[in-house]
MIPA-821461 format. One record per residue (C-alpha): residue number from 1; x, y, z. Coordinates in pm, 1 decimal. Example, Ala and Ser with C-alpha at 12.3 -4.5 7.8 and 13.67 -1.06 7.14 Angstrom:
! residues 2
{num = 1&c1 = 1230.0&c2 = -450.0&c3 = 780.0} .
{num = 2&c1 = 1367.0&c2 = -106.0&c3 = 714.0} .
END
This chain:
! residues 181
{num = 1&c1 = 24851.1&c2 = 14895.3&c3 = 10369.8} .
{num = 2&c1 = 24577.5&c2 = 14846.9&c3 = 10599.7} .
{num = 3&c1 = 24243.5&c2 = 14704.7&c3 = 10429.2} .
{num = 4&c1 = 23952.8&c2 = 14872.3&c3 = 10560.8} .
{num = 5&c1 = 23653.8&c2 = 14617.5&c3 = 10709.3} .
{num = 6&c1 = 23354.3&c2 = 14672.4&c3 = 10586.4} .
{num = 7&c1 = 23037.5&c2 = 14658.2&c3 = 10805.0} .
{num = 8&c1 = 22761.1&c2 = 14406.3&c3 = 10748.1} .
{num = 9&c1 = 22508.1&c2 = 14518.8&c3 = 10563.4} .
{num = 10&c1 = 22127.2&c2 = 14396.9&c3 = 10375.0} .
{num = 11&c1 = 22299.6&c2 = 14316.2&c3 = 9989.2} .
{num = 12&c1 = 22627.6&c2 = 14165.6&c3 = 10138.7} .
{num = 13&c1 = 22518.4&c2 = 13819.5&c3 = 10040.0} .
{num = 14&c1 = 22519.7&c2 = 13711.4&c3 = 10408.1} .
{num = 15&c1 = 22251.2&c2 = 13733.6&c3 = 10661.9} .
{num = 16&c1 = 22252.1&c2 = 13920.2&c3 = 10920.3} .
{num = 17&c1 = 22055.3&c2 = 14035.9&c3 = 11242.9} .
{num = 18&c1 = 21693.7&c2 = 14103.8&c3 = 11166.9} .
{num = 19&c1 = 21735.2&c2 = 14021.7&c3 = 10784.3} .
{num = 20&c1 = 21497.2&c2 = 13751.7&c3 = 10675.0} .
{num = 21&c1 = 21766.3&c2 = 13709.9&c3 = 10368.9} .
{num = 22&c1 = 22030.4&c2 = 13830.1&c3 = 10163.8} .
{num = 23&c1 = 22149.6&c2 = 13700.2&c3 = 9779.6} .
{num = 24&c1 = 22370.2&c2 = 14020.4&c3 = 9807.0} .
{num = 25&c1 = 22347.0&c2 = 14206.6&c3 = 9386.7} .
{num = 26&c1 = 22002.8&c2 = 13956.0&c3 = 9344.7} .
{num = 27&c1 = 21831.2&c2 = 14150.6&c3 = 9617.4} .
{num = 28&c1 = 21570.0&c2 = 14289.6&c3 = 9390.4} .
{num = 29&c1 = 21178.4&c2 = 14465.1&c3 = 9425.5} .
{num = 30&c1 = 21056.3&c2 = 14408.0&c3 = 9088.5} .
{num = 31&c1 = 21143.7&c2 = 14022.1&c3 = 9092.9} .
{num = 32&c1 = 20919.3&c2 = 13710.3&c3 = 9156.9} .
{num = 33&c1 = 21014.7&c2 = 13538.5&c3 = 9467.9} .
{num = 34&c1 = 21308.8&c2 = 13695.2&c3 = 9512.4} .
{num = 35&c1 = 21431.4&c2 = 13888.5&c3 = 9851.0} .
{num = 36&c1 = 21370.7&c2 = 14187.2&c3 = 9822.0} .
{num = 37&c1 = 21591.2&c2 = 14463.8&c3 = 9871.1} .
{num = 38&c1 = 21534.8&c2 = 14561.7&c3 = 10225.3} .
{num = 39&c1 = 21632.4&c2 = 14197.8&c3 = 10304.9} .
{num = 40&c1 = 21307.9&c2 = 14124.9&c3 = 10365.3} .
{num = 41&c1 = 21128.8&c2 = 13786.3&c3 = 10184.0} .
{num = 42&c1 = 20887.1&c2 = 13861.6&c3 = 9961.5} .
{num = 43&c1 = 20516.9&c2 = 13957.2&c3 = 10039.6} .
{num = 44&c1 = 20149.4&c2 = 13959.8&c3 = 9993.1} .
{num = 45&c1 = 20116.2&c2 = 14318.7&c3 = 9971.5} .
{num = 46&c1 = 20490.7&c2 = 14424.4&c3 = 9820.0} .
{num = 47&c1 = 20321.8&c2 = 14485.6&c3 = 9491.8} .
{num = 48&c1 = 20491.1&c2 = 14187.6&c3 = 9308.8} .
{num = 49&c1 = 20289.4&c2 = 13878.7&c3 = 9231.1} .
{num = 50&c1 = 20489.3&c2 = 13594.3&c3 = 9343.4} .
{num = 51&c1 = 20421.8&c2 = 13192.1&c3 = 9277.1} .
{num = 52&c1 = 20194.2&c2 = 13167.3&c3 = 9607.2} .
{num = 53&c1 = 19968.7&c2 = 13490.8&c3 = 9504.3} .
{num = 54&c1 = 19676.2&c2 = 13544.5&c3 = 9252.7} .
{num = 55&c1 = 19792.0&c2 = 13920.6&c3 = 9264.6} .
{num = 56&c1 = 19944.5&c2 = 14181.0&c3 = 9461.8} .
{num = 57&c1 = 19857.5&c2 = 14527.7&c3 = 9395.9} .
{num = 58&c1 = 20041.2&c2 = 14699.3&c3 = 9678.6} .
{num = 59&c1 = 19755.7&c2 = 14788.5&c3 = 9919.9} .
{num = 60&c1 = 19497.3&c2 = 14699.4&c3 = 10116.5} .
{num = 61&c1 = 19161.3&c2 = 14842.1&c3 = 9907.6} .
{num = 62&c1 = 18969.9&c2 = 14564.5&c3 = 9874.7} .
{num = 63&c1 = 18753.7&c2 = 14737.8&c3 = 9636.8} .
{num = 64&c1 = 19019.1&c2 = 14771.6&c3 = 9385.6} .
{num = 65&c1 = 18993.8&c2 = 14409.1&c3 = 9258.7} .
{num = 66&c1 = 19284.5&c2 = 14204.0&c3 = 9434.6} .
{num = 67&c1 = 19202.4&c2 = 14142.9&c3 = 9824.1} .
{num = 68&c1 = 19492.9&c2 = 14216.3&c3 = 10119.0} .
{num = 69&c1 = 19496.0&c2 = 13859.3&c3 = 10133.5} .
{num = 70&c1 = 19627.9&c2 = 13866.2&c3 = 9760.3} .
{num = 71&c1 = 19308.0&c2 = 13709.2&c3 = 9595.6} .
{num = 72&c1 = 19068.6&c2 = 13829.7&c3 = 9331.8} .
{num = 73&c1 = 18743.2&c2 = 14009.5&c3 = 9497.7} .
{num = 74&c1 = 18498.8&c2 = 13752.7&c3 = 9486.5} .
{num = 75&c1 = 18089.1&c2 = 13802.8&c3 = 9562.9} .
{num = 76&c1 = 17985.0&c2 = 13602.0&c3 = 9759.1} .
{num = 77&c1 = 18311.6&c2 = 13583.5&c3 = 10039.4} .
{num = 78&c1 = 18114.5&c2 = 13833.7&c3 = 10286.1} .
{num = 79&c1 = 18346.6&c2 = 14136.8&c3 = 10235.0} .
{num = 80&c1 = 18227.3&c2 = 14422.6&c3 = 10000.6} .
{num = 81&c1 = 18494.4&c2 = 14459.9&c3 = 9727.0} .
{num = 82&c1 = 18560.7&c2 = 14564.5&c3 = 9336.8} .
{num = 83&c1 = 18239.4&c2 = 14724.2&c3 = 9235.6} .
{num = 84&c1 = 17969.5&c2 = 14550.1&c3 = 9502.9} .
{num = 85&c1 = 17748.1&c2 = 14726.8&c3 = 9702.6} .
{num = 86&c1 = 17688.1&c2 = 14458.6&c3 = 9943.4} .
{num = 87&c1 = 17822.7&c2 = 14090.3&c3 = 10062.6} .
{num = 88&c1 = 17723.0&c2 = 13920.7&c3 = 10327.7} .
{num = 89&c1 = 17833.2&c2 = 13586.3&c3 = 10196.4} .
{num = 90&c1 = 17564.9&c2 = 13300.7&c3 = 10219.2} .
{num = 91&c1 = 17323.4&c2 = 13495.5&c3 = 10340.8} .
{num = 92&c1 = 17306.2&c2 = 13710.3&c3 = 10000.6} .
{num = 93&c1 = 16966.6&c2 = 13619.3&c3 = 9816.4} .
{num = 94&c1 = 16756.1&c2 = 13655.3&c3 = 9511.8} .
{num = 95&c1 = 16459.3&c2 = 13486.7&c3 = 9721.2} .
{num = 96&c1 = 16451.9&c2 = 13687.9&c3 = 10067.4} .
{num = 97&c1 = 16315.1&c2 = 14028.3&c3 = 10005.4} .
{num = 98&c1 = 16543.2&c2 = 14352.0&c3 = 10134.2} .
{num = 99&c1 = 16830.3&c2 = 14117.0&c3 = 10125.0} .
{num = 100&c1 = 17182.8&c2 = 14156.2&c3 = 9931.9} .
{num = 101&c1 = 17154.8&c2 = 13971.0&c3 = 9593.2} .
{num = 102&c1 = 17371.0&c2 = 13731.4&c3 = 9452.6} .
{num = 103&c1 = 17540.5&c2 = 13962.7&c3 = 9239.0} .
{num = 104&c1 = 17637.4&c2 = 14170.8&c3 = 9502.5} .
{num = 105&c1 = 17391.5&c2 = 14452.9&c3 = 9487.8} .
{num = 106&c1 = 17098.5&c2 = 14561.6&c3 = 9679.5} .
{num = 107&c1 = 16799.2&c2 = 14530.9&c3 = 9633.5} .
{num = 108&c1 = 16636.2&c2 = 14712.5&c3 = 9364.8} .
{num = 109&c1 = 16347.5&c2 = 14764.2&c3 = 9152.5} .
{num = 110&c1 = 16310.2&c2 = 14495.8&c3 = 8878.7} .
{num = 111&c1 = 16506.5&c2 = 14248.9&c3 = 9063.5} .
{num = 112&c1 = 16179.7&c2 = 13990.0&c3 = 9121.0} .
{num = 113&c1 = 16162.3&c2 = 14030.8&c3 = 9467.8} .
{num = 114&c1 = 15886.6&c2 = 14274.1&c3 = 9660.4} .
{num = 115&c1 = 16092.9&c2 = 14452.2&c3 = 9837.3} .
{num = 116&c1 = 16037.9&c2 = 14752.3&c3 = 10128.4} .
{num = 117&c1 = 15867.7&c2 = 15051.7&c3 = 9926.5} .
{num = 118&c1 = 15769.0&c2 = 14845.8&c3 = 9627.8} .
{num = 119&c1 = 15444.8&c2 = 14759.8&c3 = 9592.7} .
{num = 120&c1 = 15492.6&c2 = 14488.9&c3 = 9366.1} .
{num = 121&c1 = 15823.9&c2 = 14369.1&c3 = 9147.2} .
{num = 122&c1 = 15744.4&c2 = 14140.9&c3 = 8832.7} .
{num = 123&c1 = 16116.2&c2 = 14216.1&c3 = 8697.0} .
{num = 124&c1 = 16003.9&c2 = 14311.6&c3 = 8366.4} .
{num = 125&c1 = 15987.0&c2 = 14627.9&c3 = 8182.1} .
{num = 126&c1 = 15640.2&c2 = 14545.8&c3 = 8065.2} .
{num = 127&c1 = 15413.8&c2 = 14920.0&c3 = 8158.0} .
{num = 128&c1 = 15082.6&c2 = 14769.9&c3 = 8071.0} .
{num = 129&c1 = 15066.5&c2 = 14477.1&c3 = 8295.7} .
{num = 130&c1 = 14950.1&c2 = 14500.0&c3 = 8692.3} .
{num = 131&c1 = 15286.7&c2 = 14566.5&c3 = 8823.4} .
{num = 132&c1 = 15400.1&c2 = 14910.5&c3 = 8642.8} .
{num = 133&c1 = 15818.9&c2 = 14892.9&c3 = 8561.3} .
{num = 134&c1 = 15830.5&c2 = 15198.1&c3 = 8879.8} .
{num = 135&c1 = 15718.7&c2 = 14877.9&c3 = 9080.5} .
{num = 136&c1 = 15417.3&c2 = 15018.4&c3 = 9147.6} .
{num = 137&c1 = 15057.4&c2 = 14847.0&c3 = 9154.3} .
{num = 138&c1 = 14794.7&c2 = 14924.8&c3 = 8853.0} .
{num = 139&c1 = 14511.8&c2 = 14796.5&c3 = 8943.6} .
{num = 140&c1 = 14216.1&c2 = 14676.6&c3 = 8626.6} .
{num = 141&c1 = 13917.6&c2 = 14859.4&c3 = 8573.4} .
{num = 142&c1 = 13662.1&c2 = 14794.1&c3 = 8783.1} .
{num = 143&c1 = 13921.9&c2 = 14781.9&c3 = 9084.0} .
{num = 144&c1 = 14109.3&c2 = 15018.5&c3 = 9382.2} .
{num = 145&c1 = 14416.5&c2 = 15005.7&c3 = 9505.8} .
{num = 146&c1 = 14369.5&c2 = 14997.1&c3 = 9904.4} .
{num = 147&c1 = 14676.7&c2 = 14959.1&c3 = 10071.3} .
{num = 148&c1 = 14872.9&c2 = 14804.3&c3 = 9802.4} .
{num = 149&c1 = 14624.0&c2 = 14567.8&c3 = 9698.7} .
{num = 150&c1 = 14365.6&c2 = 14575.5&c3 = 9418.6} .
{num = 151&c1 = 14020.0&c2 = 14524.2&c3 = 9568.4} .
{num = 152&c1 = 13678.0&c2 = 14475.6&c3 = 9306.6} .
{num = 153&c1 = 13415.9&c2 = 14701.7&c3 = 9474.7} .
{num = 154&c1 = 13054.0&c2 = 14635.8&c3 = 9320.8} .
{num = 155&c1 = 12860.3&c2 = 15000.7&c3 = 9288.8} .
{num = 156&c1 = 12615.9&c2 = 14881.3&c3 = 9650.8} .
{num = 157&c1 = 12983.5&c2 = 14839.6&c3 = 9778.2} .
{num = 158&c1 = 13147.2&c2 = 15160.6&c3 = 9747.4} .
{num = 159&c1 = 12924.0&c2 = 15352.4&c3 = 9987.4} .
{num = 160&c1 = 12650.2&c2 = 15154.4&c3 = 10101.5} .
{num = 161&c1 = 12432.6&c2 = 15219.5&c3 = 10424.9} .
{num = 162&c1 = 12727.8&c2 = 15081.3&c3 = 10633.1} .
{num = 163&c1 = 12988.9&c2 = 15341.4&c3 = 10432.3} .
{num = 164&c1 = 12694.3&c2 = 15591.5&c3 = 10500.5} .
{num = 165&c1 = 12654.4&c2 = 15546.2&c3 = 10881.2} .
{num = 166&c1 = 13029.0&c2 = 15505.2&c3 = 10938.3} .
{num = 167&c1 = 13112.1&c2 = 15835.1&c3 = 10861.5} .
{num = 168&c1 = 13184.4&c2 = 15843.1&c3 = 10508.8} .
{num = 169&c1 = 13486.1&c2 = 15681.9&c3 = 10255.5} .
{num = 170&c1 = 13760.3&c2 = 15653.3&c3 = 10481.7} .
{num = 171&c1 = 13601.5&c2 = 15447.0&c3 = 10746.5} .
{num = 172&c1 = 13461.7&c2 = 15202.1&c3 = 10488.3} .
{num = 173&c1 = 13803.2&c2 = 15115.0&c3 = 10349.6} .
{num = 174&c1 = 13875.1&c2 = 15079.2&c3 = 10688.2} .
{num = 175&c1 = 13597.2&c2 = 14853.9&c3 = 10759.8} .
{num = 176&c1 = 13667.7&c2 = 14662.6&c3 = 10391.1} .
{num = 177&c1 = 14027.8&c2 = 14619.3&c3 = 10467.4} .
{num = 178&c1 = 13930.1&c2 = 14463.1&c3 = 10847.3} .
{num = 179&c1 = 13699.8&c2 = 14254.1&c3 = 10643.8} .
{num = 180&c1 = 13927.4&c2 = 14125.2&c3 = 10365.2} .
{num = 181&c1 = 14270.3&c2 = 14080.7&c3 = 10601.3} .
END
C-alpha cells in the first residue's frame, strides 16, 4: 500500500515558505503570544493583547481608546483620540488664548482664558460680577461698554461741545476710544 504524501502546509508544525511560524495544533488566534493561525507571529493590531502591548483592539480608530500603535490614547501625544477634541501635544495650553487645553478640548467659555468672541472669561458661574457666566462684559453703573471695555463717562462727557460739533454719539466714542487706546 502506497502512503499518500501530504503537502506542507501553515499547522504542520514545520515552517515553511512565507510562514513566519508554525507549532502545528498550538497555532491559535485567541492566545497570548502564540502564532497565530495563519502562521503568522502575533501582532499589534490582531486583536489579542500580547506581553509587548498595553492593548489591542483590532483596528486602527484611535478614538476608540487603544492607539494603532497598541497604547492607551493619551492627551497630550499630539494625535486626537478617545473622547478629545483637540491635541496638539506641547503646544496645548490653559495660558494661550484660542489654543487646545490641557485636557484636550477647545477652548470654551468658563475655561479662564479670553478667548476669540468672549469678551471676558473669569471661569466662574458667578452672574452678578463684571464678567457675566455667557462671558460677556457687565459693566457698573455709572459705566458703558465701548468696544468690550467699560469706560466711566462724567454727564459734560457724554455729549459735550466736541460730541456736539463732531456729528453726534457715534463720532464721540470714536474720538473717546482714539483717546483712551
Amino acid at each position: 500500500m502506497i502512503t499518500p504524501m501530504l503537502l506542507p502546509f501553515c499547522g504542520d508544525g514545520s515552517i515553511q515558505d512565507g510562514e513566519e511560524c508554525d507549532d502545528g495544533t498550538l497555532n491559535a488566534n485567541q492566545t497570548i503570544n502564540t502564532c497565530r493561525t495563519n502562521c503568522r507571529l502575533a501582532f499589534c493590531g490582531d486583536g489579542v493583547t500580547d506581553a509587548t502591548e498595553v492593548c489591542d483592539d483590532g483596528n486602527a480608530d484611535e478614538r476608540d481608546g487603544c492607539t494603532w500603535k497598541c497604547e492607551i490614547s493619551v492627551c497630550g501625544n499630539g494625535t486626537i483620540e478617545a473622547m478629545e477634541d483637540c491635541d496638539v501635544g506641547t503646544d496645548n495650553s490653559d495660558m494661550k488664548p484660542n489654543s487646545c487645553r490641557s485636557v484636550c478640548r477647545k477652548p470654551w467659555c468658563g475655561d479662564g482664558i479670553t478667548d476669540a468672541g468672549e469678551e471676558c472669561d473669569d471661569a466662574n458661574a458667578d452672574d452678578t460680577d463684571t464678567c457675566m457666566n455667557t462671558c460677556e462684559l457687565r459693566c457698573p453703573k455709572g459705566s458703558n461698554k465701548i468696544q468690550g471695555r467699560c469706560v466711566v463717562l462724567s454727564e459734560k462727557d457724554e455729549c459735550s461741545a466736541i460730541c456736539m460739533l463732531s456729528g453726534g454719539w457715534d463720532s464721540f466714542v470714536t474720538w473717546l476710544f482714539a483717546l483712551i487706546s
